[in-house]
Structure formats: structure tokens, C-alpha cells
N, C-alpha and C positions, 0 to 999 in steps of 0.2 A: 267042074266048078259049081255050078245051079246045086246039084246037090247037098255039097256042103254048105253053102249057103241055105238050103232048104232048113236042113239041121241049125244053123244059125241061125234062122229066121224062128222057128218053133220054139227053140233056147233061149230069144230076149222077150216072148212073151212069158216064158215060164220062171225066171233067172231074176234071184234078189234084184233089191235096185240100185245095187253099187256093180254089183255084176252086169243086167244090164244099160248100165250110164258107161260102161266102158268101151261098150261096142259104138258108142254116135260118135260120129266126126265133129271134129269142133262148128263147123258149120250146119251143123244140124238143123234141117225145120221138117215140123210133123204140122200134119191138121186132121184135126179131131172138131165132131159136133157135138156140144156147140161150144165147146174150147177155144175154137177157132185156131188160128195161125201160132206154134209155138218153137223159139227157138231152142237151141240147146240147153240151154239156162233152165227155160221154165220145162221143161222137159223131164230132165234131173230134178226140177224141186217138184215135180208130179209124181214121178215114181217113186219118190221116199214118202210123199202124204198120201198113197193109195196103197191100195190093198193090191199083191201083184195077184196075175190070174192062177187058178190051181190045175186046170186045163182046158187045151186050146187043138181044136180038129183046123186041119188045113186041108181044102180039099178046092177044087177049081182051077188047078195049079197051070200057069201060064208064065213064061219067062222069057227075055231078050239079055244078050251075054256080048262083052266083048274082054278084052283081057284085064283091064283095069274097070270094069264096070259091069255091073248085072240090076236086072229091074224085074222084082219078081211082083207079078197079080194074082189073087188068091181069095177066098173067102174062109172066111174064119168064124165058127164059134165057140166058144170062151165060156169060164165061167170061174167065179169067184165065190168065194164061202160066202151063205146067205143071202146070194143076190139070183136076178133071175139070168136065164142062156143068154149072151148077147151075140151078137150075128153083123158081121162086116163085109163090104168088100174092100180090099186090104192092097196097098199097093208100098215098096218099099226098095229103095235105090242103094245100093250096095256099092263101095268106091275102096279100089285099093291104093292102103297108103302107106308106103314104104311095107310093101309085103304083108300087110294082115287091110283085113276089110273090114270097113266100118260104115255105119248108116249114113248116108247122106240126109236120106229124105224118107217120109213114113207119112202115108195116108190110112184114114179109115171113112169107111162111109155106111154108116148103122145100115143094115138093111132088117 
């Protein structure tokens, strides 16, 4: 399971922003610096006003799984047209709901 989710995980950094707004659960919260706390709402209204990333290395990879639940930690660097490398450690709560899995929860913390 972790692995597909891996490939999942990699694909809503990379993945338009209708693409991925479909993967969060309606309960969605991320936090981002210095964004701070964001529900699902403003979540979806961030990924249509930004630019998404063009690529993203995931490397640090650590995970805990149970059948309905995976929690993957990871460092990530990223990068977008014209901007400079950005660098995280990445934390991201995967829930399954009625048979497909969606984000619960989504941290970053620049490093």
C-alpha cells in the first residue's frame, strides 16, 4: 500500500490543480510557512493561484500504515519555473474513503 501511495504522493505535487484538489478529503488541513493553518477551501483556492511545481525529488522516506490509514514523512525538493530549489520536510496523512485514499492532512516545514 505505502508505495502506491508514494506514487501518489509525488503525483499531487506534480498534478494540475483540479487534479490535485481531488485527491483531499473534505476535511482537509495543511500548514504551510508562513501560510499557516489551511482548510480544504483555501487549499483548492491556492493551487489554482500558484504556479504547480515542474519537479519534486522525495528522498528521506519513512512511513506508518494501517489498512485504512498511512502517514508518510519525507523531505522534498521542488522546483517551479523561475523560482529558486525549495527544500521541506514533508509530512502527509493518507485516509481511505470508501475504497480510494485521500489527503487528510499535509505539512511542510522549509528547511
Amino acid at each position: 500500500m505505502a508505495d502506491e501511495l508514494w506514487r501518489e504522493e509525488r503525483d499531487f505535487w506534480l498534478a494540475g490543480s483540479a487534479e490535485a484538489a481531488r485527491k483531499l478529503d473534505d476535511g482537509c488541513l495543511m500548514v504551510f510557512a508562513p501560510a499557516g493553518i489551511l482548510t480544504r477551501r483555501k487549499v483548492v483556492e491556492s493551487l489554482g493561484a500558484s504556479p504547480r511545481w515542474q519537479e519534486v525529488t522525495i528522498s528521506d522516506r519513512a512511513s506508518i500504515e494501517t489498512d485504512e490509514l498511512c502517514v508518510l514523512a519525507y523531505r522534498a525538493t521542488a522546483r517551479r519555473a523561475g523560482a529558486e530549489t525549495y527544500r521541506a520536510l514533508c509530512t502527509t496523512t493518507w485516509i481511505r474513503r470508501d475504497g480510494d485514499w485521500r489527503i487528510v492532512q499535509h505539512q511542510q516545514t522549509p528547511v
